[in-house]
N, C-alpha and C positions, 0 to 999 in steps of 0.2 A: 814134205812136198816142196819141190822147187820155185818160190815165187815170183812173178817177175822185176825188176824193179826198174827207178830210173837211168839207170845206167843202159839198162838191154833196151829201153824205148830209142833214147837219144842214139845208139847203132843200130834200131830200125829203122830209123828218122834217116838217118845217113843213106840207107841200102837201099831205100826203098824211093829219095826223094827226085831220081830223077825219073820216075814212072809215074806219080802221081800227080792229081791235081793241089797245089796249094792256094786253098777254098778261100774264098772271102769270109771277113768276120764284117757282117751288116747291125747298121739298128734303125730302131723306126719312132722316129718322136712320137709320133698317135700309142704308139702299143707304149710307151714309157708314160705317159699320162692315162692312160687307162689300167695300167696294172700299177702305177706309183714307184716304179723300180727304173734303175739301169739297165737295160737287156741289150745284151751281145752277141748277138744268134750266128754263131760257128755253123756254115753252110755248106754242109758234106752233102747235100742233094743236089751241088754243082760240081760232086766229085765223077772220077769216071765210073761207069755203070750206074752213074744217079743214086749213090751210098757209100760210107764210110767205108764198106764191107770194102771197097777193093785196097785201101788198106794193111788189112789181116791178110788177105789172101795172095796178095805182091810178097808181102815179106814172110810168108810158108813157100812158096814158090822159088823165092830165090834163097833161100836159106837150105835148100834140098842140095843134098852130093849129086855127081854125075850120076851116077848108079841109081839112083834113086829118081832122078829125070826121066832117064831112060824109062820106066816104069811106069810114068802118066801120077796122075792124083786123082783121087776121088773124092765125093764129099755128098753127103743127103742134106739138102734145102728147100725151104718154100720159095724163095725166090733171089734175094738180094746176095747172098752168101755163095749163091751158085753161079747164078751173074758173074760174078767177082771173080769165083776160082778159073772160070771158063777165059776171061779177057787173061786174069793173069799169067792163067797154065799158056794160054797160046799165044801171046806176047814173047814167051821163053824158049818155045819150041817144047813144052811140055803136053802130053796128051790129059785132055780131062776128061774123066768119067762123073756124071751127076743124075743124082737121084733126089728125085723134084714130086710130093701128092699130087695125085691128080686134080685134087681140088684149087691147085697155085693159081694166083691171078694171071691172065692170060697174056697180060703184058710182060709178066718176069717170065713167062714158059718163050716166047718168043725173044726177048732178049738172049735166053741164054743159048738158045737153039740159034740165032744170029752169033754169038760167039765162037760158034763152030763147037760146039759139044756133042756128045754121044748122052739123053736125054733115055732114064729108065723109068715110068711112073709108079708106082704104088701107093696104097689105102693111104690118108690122109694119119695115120697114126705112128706115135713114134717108133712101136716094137717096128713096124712093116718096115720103117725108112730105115732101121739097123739091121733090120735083116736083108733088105736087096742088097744094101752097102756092101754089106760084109763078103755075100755070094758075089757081088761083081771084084770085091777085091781078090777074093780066092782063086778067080780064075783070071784077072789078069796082072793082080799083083803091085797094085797101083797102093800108093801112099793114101793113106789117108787123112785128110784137112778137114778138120772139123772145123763145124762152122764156131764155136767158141771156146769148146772144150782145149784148145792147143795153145801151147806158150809163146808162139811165133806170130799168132793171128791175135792175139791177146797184146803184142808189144805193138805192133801193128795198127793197131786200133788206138792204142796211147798217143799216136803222133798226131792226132786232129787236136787234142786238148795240148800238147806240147805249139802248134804252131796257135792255136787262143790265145794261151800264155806267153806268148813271144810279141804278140799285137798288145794285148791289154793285160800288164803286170799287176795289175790296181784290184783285178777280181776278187769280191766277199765268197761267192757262191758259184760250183761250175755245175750246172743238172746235165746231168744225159737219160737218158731211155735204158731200160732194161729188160732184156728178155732173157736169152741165153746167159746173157752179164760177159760176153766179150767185149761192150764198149766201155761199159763202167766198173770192170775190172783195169782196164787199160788206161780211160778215165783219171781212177781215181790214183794208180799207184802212179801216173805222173804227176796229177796236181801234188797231191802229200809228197810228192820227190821233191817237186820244187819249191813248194812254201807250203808246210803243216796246217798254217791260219785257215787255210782258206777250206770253207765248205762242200762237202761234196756231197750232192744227191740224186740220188735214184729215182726216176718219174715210170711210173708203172701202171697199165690200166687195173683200175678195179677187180675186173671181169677175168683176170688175167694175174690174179698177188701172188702167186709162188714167193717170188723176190722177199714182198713185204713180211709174208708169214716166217720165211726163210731167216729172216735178218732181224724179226723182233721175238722167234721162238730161242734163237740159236742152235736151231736143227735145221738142217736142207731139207725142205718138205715141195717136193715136186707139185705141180699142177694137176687136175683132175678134169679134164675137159673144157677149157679155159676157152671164153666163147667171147672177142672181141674185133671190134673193126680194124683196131691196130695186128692187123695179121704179120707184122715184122717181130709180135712179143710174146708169141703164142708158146714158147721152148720154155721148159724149165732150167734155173741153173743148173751147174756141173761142183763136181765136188773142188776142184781148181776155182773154178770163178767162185764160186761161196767163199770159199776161204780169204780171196783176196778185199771181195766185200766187204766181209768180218774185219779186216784188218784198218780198210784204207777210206770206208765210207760212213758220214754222217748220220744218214738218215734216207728212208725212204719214203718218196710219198705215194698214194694213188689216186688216182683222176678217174670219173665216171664217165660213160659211152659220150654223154651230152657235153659235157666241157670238153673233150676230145675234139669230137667233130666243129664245135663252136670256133675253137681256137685253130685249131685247122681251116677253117675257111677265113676264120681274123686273118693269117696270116696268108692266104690268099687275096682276101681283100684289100689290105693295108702295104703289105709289101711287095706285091706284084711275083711272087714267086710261087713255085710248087711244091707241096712235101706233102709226105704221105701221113697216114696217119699218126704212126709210131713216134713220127717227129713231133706231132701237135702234144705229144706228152709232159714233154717237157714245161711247155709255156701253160698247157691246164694243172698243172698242182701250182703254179703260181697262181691261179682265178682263183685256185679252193683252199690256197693259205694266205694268204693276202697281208694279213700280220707277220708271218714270217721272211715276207720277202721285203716289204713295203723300205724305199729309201735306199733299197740294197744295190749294188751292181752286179748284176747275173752274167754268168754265160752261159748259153743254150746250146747243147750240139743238137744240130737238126741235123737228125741221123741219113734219112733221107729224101726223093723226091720222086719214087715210083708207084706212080696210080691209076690203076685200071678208069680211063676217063669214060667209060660204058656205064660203071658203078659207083659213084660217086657216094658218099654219105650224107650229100646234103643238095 
């Protein structure tokens, strides 16, 4: 299996960096005196489409042949990853095709329907989102971008922790969120590209451990009806993102529904920003290991910052 490394980040860094936004890296003295740590919160919720995701989805996009243009792209999302592909595909002059549950938050279903997409719903279950996919590729032949399973969205995704590491060289620990594992696949093979020392961890809900079970059985062990408010972590890895896992990452922790939402309004409250839940992952396994981080310098990718403001968790 072909992995990606730091070489192919630093050329999607290149390809992709005059479409993107390059995010602010913030910190907040109240959160460094209440968790006892350095934290340097990497703010891809001020990326475009309000996530990382657009990203991955720029650098599939432009990494495509003419021919393959010509064709449109498609992709099955809950929401951020579809967002993404929809702004990237038609930035390009590419058509996007996306397949979105109907259960999505209703703010991602209108974002990406504002990006000018062709929007197909079906049952909130993985088989149904592989099966419309697949039926809409067959008949219009469109590429398809997975939302983490691809090598292109995987390198893509490595440029938020490469532009971290370009601000603050001094980092013990970089955490990201994991779901799919396209961030902390991309994450992790750029940190270990650039310096082995430094730690890399996976923040993952509870409610939601594929990842954890995945990475301390040494078997990919999919998810089983994975029922958390972080709806950005809900995928199980891919045989590609495990691997890369297996290779290039520390450890992983999990966070409970209550430290999720706690730490997600912290960072409401204290820092005057938005992020969604998926992002508050990161900063609650620093609440629930507190010895592991304490005196450390972190960095946080806060994945993203879209939330249905109707349903709040708190």
């Amino acid at each position: 299996m072909n992995l990606p490394t730091i070489d192919d980040i630093l050329a999607a860094h290149r390809r992709i960096k005059p479409f993107v936004h390059q995010t602010p890296v913030l910190t907040s003295e109240q959160l460094n005196k209440l968790f006892s740590c350095e934290l340097f919160f990497k703010c891809e919720n001020f990326q475009k489409v309000g996530a990382f995701k657009f990203r991955g989805a720029v650098n599939a996009v432009l990494s495509l042949s003419d021919i393959e243009r010509k064709r449109g792209v498609a992709t099955h999302s809950s929401g951020n990853h579809a967002a993404a592909l929809a702004l990237a595909a038609s930035m390009n002059g590419v058509k996007p095709y996306i397949v979105m549950p109907e259960t999505a938050p209703a703010v991602k279903k209108n974002a990406v329907t504002g990006y000018g997409a062709d929007i197909t719903y079906c049952k909130p279950t993985l088989q149904d989102r592989e099966e419309t996919t697949r039926r809409i590729i067959e008949k219009t032949g469109a590429v398809m971008v997975h939302p983490y399973d691809n090598f292109n969205v995987i390198c893509g995704q490595g440029t938020s922790a490469l532009e971290l590491l370009d601000k603050r060289d001094d980092l013990e620990i970089v955490i990201a969120p994991v779901g799919g594992g396209g961030l902390l696949s991309g994450t992790s093979t750029c940190v270990k590209g650039i310096n082995g020392k430094i730690k890399v961890i996976g923040a993952e809900p509870l409610n939601a451990n594929d990842a954890w079970k995945s990475f301390t059985s040494g078997i990919l062990t999919p998810s089983v009806n994975p029922s958390t408010v972080a709806d950005g972590l809900l995928t199980s890895l891919s045989e590609l993102t495990f691997s890369v896992i297996r290779k290039n990452v520390d450890l992983i922790f999990t966070a409970t529904e209550e430290s999720i939402i706690e730490c997600m309004l912290l960072v409401w409250e204290r820092m005057k920003i938005i992020i969604e839940p998926s992002s508050a992952t990161v900063l609650a396994i620093i609440k629930e290991n507190p010895d592991f981080f304490r005196k450390k310098k972190v960095g946080l990718i806060l994945s993203g910052g879209n939330v249905d403001f109707r349903k709040l968790p708190f």
